[in-house]
N, C-alpha and C positions, 0 to 999 in steps of 0.2 A: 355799404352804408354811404347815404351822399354825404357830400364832404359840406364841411362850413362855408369852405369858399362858393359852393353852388348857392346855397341861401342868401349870401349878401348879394350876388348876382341877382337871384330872385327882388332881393329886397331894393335893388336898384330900380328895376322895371317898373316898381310900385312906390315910386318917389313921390307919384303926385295924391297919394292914399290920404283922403282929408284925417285930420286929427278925429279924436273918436268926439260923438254927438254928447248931448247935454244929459244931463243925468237921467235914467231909464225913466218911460213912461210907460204903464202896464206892468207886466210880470217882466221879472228878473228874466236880463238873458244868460243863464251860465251853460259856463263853455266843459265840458271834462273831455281830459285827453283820449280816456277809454269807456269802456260800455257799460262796465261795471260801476266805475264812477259816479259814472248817468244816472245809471239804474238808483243806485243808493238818494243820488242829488233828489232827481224827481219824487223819491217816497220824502224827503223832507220835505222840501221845498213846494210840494203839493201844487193847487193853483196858482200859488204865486211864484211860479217860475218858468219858463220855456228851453226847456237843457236840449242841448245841441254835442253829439260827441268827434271827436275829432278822428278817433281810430274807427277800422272797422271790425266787426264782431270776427272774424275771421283773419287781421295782420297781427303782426309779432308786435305785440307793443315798444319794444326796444327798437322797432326800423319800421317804422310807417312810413309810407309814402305820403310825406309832406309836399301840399301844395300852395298855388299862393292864393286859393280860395279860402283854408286855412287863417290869412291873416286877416285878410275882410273879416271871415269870422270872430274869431279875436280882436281885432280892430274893435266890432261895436257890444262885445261883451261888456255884463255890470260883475260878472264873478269868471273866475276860473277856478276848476278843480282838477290840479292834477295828481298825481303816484306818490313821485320824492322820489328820496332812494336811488338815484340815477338813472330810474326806469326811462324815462325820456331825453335822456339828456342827449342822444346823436340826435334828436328832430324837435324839440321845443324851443330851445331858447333861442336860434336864430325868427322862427313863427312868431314868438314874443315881441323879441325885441323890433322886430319889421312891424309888428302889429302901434306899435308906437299909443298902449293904452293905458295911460295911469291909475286908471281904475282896479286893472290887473295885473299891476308890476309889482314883481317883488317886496314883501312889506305891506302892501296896500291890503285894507278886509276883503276888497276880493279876491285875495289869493288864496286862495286853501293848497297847501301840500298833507295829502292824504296821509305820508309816513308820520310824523309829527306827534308825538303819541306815541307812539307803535314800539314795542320791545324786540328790536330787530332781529332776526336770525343770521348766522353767516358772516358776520362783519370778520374778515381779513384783519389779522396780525400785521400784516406788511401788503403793503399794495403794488402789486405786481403784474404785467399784463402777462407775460410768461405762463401766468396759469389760468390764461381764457379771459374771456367776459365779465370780470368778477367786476361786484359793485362795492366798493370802501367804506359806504354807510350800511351794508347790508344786504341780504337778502328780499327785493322791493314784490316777490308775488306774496304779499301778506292776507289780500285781501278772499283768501281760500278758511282764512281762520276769524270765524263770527263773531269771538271774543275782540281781535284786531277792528272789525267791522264797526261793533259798538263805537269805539272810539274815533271810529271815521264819521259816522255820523252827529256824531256829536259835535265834532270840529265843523260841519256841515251847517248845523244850524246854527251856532254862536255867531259866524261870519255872516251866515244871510240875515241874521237878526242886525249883524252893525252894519249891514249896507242897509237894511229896509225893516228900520227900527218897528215902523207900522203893521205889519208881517210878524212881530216876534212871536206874539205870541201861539201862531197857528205854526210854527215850525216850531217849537215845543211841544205841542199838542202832537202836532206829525210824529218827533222823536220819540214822545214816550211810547205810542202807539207801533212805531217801527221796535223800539228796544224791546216792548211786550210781546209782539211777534215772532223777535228772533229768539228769544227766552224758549219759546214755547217749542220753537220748532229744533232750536238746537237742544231740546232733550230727547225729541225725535230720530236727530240724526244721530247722537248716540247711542240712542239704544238698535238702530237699523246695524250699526256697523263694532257696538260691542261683542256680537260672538267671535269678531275677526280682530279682535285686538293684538299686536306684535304680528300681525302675516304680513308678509314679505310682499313689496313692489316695487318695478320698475320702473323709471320716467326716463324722456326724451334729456328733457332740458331740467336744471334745478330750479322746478317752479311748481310742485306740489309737497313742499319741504314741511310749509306753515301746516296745512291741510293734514298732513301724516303725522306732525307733531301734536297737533290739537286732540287726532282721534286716533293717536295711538298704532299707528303704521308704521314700516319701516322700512325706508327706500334702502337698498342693498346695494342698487346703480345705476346708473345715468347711463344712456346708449351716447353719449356726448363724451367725449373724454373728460374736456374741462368747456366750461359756460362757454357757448357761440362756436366750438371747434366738429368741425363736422369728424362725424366716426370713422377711426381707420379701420382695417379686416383685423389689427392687431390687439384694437381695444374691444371691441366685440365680440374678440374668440375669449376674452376675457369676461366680460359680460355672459356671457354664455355658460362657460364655465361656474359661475359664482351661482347663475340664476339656476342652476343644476341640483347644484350642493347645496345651494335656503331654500330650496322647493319655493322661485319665487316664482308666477306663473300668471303674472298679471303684467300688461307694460300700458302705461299710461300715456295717450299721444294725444296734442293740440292739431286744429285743420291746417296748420304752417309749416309743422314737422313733417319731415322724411317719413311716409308710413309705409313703401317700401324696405324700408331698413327696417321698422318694428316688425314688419311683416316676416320678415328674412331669419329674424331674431329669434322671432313666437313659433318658427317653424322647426327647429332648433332644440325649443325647451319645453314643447308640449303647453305654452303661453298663449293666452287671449290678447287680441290687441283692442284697447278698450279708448274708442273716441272721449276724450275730457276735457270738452272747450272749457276755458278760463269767464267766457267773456258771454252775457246774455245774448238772446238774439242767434245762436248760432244752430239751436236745434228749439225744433218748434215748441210753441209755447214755454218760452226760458225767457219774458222779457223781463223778470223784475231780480232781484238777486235771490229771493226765498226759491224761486221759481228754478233757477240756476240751482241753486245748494240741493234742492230736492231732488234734481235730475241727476247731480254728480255722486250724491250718495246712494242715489238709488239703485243708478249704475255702478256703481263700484262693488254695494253689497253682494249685489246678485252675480256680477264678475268674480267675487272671492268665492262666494258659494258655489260658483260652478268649479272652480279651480281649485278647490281644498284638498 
């Protein structure tokens, strides 16, 4: 992870970075940290916005390589939408704060933090780094569960309605129309992935936790020991062992993960190793979130039914 110290470094070079411009002309510029974000932002915000994401559809949202193009960006944002939840927190808030934008500091309507709303999963009893990665507010990959989604959008439109009061009413119109969509489609994905309700999977990292609770899944374990800790031979021969005995035979992996180690894993347990980007953009035709949702259940269904 770069360290803080590198950013203020950064943020020195760009000393001479003008304060940000006069209030937006044109569509909103919103800034979201990831793709998915985006993805959600733009189905609100429709024409009146020009979203720009800051992650790629392909990095670990926990460690992006932060750069000082970033803060320009940020610098002439009319909104931000990021995660919450600590998702960002080793590469944001130096990006912010260098960004020197009152529009999108803290408190301000342009700020949206996505967790906000959100019925967290995983919130830690005691906060400890001893046991990995862990985030204090939660579990921050929520946005795998469409019910959590709803509520992202919603916060989506209320803020771009008080930055660009003029606009409200077509990001209403966008929201109902987005909330009507995903109605429809999340009775689709339930019934694609109801015959497989309670089967057993595996993940890299605990980031399809929300995704397995919504529909009825059941992670049995992590090739991670604890959050961010790469796998020893000791936790894996354990891993192996478990995914023996639940007949689990699915491992679910992001394009950032070790797929060498799932690969090693599935060879092992008679397991599929099942590509599950988080993030749009990553496999063809995924740019919108439906489009994502469709492609992860699709794949998953058809991964349990070969592995039943």
């Amino acid at each position: 992870m770069k360290t803080i110290a590198l950013w203020y470094a950064i943020s020195g070079t760009l000393a001479a970075l003008p304060g940000p411009g006069p209030a937006f002309a044109g569509p909103l510029k919103v800034v979201a940290t990831t793709p998915d974000l985006a993805a959600i932002s733009r189905a609100i915000g429709g024409t009146a916005v020009d979203v720009t994401a800051l992650a790629k559809p392909t990095e670990d949202p926990h460690f992006v390589d932060a750069k000082p193009s970033h803060i320009v960006t940020l610098n002439r944002a009319d909104v931000l939408v990021q995660g919450g939840a600590e998702l960002e927190l080793g590469w944001l808030p130096p990006l912010l704060e260098s960004a020197r934008n009152p529009r999108i500091a803290p408190g301000a309507p342009g700020h949206i933090v996505a967790s906000e709303g959100i019925t967290m999963l995983e919130i830690p009893a005691t906060f400890d780094r001893s046991k990995g990665d862990v985030h204090s507010l939660g579990n921050p990959h929520f946005l795998l569960d469409p019910l959590a989604v709803k509520i992202v959008a919603a916060q989506i439109a209320h803020h771009l309605a008080q930055v660009a009061p003029g606009s409200a009413s077509l990001f209403q119109a966008n929201l109902k129309q987005f909330d009507a969509t995903l109605d429809l489609r999340l009775a689709e994905w339930r019934k694609q992935l109801a015959p497989y309700a309670g089967a057993r999977i595996v993940t890299y990292h605990k980031d399809f936790v929300y995704l397995a609770a919504r529909f009825n899944l059941n992670v049995v374990e992590t090739l991670e020991p604890k959050p961010g800790i790469a796998p020893s031979p000791a936790h894996l021969a354990k891993v192996i062992s478990t995914m023996k005995a639940e007949r689990a035979r699915v491992i679910l992996l992001q394009p950032y993960q070790n797929r060498r180690t799932a690969e090693t894993v599935a060879r092992q347990t008679d397991a599929l190793v099942l590509d599950a980007p988080q993030q749009p953009g990553v496999v063809k035709n995924t740019a919108t979130y439906f489009d994502l949702m469709d492609y992860l259940v699709r794949s998953l269904a058809t991964a349990l039914e070969e592995k039943k």
